[in-house]
N, C-alpha and C positions, 0 to 999 in steps of 0.2 A: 391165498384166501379167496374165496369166491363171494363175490360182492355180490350185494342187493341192491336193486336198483327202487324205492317205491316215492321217489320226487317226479313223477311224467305230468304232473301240472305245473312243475316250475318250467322243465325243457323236456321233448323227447327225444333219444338217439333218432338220428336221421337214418329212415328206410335205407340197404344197400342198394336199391334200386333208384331211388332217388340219387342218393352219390354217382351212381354208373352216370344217370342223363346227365349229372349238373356238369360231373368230367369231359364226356364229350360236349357238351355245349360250352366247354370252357376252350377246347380244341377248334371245334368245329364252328359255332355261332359265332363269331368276335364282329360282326358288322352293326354298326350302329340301327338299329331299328326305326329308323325317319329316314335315314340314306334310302334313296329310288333306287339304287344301282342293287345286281345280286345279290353281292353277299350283306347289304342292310335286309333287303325284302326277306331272304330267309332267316331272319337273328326277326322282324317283324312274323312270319309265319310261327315260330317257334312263343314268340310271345301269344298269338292269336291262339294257340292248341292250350297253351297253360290258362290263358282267359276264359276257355270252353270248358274246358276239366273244373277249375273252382265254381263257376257259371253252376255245372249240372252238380255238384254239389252242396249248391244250399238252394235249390231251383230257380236259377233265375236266369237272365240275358245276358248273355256276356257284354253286353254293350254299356252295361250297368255298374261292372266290375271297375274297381279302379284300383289299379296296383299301389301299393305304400311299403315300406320298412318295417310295418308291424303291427302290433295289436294298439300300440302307444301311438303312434303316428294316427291308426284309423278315427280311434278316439275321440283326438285332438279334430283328427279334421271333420268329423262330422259335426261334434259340439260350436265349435269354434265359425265352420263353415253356414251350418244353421243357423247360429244363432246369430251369425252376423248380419246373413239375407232374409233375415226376419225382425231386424233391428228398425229398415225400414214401415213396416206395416204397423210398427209401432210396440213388437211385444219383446219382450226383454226380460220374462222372464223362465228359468230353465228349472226343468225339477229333474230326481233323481233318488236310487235309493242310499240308505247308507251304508250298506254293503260291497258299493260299488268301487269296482279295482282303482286305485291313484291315478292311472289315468283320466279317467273321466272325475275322480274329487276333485283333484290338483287343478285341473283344468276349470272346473267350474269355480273352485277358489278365486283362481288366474283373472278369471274374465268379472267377477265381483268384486277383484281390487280395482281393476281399472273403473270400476262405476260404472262398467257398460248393463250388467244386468244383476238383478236379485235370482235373489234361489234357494230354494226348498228340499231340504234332506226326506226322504219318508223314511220313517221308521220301521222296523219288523218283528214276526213275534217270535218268539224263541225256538221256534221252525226252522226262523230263517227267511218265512216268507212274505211277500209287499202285498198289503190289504189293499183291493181294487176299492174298497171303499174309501181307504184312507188315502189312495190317488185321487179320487174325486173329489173330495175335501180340497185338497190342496192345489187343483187346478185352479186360474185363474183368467179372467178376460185377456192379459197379455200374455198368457203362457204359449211360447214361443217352439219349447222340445221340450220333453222328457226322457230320461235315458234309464234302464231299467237289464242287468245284464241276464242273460238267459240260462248258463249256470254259474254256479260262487265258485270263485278258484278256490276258496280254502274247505268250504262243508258241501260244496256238490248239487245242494239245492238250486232246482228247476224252479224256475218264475210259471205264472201263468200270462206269460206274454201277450196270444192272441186277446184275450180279456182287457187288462192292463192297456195295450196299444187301441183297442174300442174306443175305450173312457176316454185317452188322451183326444182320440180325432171328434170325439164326440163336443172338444172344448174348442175343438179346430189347432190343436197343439200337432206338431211331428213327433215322432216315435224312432226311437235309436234303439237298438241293443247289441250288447257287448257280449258276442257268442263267440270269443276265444276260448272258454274252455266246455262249451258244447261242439262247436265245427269238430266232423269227424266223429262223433263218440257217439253222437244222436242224431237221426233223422234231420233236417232244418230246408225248411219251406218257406222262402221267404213270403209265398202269397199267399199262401195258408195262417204265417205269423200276422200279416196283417201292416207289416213295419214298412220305415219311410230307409232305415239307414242299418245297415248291418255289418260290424265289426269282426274280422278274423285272423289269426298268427299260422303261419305256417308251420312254424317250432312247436307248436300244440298237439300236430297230427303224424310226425315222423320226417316232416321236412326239414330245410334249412332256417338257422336263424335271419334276421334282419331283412325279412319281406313280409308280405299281409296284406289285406285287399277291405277295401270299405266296399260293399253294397249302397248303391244311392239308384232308388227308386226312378224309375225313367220317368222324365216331367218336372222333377224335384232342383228347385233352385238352390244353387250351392255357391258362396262365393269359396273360388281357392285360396289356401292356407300359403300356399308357395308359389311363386309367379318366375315364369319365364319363356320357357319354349309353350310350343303344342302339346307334347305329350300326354295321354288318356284323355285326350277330347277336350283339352284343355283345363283338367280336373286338376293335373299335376302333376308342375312341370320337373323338368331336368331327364335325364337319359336312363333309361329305366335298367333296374336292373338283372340283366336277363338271366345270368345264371342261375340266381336264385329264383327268378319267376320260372324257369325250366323246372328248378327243382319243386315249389308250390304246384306247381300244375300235378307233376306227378304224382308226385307225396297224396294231393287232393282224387285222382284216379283210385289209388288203392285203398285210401280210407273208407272211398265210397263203395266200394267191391268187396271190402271186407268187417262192414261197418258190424252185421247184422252178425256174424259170427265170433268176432272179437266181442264185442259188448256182451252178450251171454255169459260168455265164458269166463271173462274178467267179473263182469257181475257176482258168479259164484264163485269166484276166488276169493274178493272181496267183504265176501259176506264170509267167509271161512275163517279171513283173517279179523276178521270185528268180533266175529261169535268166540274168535278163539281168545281174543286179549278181554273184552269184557269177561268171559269164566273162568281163566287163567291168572287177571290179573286184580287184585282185590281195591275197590274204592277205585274204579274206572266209569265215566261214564261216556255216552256218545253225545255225541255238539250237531245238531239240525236234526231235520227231517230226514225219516230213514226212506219215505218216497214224499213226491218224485225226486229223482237222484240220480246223477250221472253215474254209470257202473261203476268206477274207476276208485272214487275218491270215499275216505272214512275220515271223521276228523275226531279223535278223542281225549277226555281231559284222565291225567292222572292225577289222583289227589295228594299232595304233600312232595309234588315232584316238580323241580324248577324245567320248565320243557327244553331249554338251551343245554340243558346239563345231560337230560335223556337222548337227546337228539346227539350230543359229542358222543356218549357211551355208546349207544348202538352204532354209529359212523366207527367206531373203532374195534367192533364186531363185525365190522363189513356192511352193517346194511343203512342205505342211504332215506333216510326220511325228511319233514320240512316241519317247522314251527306256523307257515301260512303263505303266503307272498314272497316269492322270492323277491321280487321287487321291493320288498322291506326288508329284507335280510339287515341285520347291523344294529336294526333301530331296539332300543331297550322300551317302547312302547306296548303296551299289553294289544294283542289282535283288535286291530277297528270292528273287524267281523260281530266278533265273538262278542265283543262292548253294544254292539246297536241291538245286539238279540237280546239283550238284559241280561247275561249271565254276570254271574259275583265274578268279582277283582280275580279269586285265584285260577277260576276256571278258564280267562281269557289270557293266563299268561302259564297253566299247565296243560297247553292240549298239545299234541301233536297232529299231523295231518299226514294219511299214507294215500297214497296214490300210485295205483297201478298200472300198468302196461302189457302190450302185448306181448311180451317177452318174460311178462312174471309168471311164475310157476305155482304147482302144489309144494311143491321142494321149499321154497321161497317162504309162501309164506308157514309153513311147519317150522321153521328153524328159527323166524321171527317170533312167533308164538311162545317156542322154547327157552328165548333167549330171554324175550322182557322180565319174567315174574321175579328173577335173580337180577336183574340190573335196577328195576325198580325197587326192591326190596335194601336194595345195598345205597340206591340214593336217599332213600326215606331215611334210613339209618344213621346216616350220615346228617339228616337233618336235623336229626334229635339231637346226636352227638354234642357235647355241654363245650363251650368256647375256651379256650387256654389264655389266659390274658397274662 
């Protein structure tokens, strides 16, 4: 059977060229990168090129970069690190939308059980997107961060960040955003955004799992989340993990060389595959703004079809799609997303969410196309179907 792959927001197959560096850096690099002696300084070098490569991908200074575990990790420690060194000045409290990935909810939860600070959800409108009006609203004298992510893992909706991060400084608040599933897909300027902190996964862009780097503004007071050695300037410590910072670096290289060519193209695949299932499939509708919108991602509701039970049928057709968040996988809770946009109960627990890649086809998505209007037709059927008691 020849599978389909349209989950590339949950993880993406890691570049072969990626695997090539991370093997020989797994060979060749093995020196601790603090060790002064050769083989530390070059496993240090090889860290210093993958700092450059993510640097000129979201435009910034490599001296800025701070390596992490991941999109989760970055998160935590900007929320966490902000808000701690801004505890002193006296503000405490943290806003955010409610769109935003469990990293950053959990996290804000986390720190308002402890009583350390208060915190305000913004709402959105059935777009998907965070009224810059209704951030000002909800600024306050102690508003300490805002966090606002740059696109939605689950409907693809683009913020207007530059805007949004304005208002916040305008209140003398910091400005976070969580561009783990913009990094690589779109353009991203960190000085053009306007931001204090900037979130990104390697596994987002063709890299390896369990690395990702925070952005923190040169100047910008951070207390660290983890303490120990020197390591990234003192930002965060322990022994960095090179292989996969070899691999990031890379991974970060080709996204950005191939950004402008892949995104087109997926763009209209994308749009092939959403035209095809809206008219193909009856009582389908689409979940956000159809712009701005990462190329990639289509999130759609069918009506009178349980999404976990669509999502097994087609996995057993070969093609691999999501319900939202893999990071919630498991949970029987209807989509957070889909709930803050104001959609009714059934549409937040019947959407699916496709997401593509640079490896997705015309082939790919025609077969998908072909495939739903008989599988949906046969779950609906099945709904109606009267109980045996």
């Amino acid at each position: 059977m020849h599978r389909i792959y349209f989950d590339h927001n949950a993880t993406t197959p890691v570049h072969p060229a990626v695997a090539d560096a991370m093997s020989v850096s797994l060979k060749a690099e093995f020196g601790n990168p603090s060790s002064v002696h050769h083989f530390g300084q070059q496993a240090k070098a090889a860290v210093d090129r993958a700092r450059s490569a993510v640097a000129e991908l979201i435009g910034a200074d490599p001296s800025e970069v701070v390596f992490t575990s991941g999109g989760t990790e970055s998160d935590n420690f900007a929320i966490r690190g902000a808000a701690e060194a801004c505890h002193r000045a006296g503000r405490r409290h943290l806003v955010a939308s409610a769109i935003e990935h469990e990293a950053v909810l959990h996290t804000l939860k986390a720190l308002a059980k402890l009583g350390s600070t208060t915190t305000t959800l913004l709402t959105v409108d059935e777009t998907g997107i965070v009224s810059p009006d209704d951030l000002r609203a909800a600024l306050r004298d102690d508003t300490a961060l805002v966090s606002v992510m740059h696109a939605n893992n689950e409907i693809g909706t683009i913020q207007p960040i530059a805007d949004l991060a304005t208002i916040a400084h305008e209140a003398g608040a910091l400005f976070h955003v969580d561009a783990v599933q913009s990094a690589g897909k779109i353009p991203i300027d960190v000085k053009a955004l306007g931001v204090d902190l900037l979130s990104i996964s390697a596994h987002k862009f063709y890299g390896p799992k369990g690395v990702g780097a925070l952005w923190i503004k040169r100047g910008l007071r951070m207390l660290p989340t983890s303490t120990g050695g020197k390591q990234e300037r003192n930002r965060r410590a322990g022994t960095e993990n090179l292989t996969g910072i070899v691999g990031m670096g890379v991974a970060a290289e080709i996204a950005r060389g191939r950004m402008a060519v892949d995104s087109g193209r997926i763009d209209g695949l994308r749009d092939r595959l959403e035209s095809g299932i809206l008219q193909a499939v009856p009582r389908t509708t689409l979940n956000g703004a159809r712009t701005p919108r990462v190329s990639n991602t289509t999130n759609i509701s069918f009506d009178r079809v349980e999404a976990e039970s669509l999502l097994i049928a087609l996995d057993l057709e070969g093609i691999a799609v999501s319900t939202g968040s893999a990071c919630s996988s498991g949970t029987l809770e209807p989509s957070h997303v889909l709930k803050a946009m104001g959609l009714p109960t059934h549409r937040t627990q019947n959407s699916i969410r496709f997401s593509l890649g640079s490896a997705s086809t015309e082939a790919d998505v025609d077969r998908t196309v072909a495939v739903l209007p008989g599988l949906v037709e046969k779950l609906r059927n099945l709904s109606r179907a009267p109980v045996r008691v």
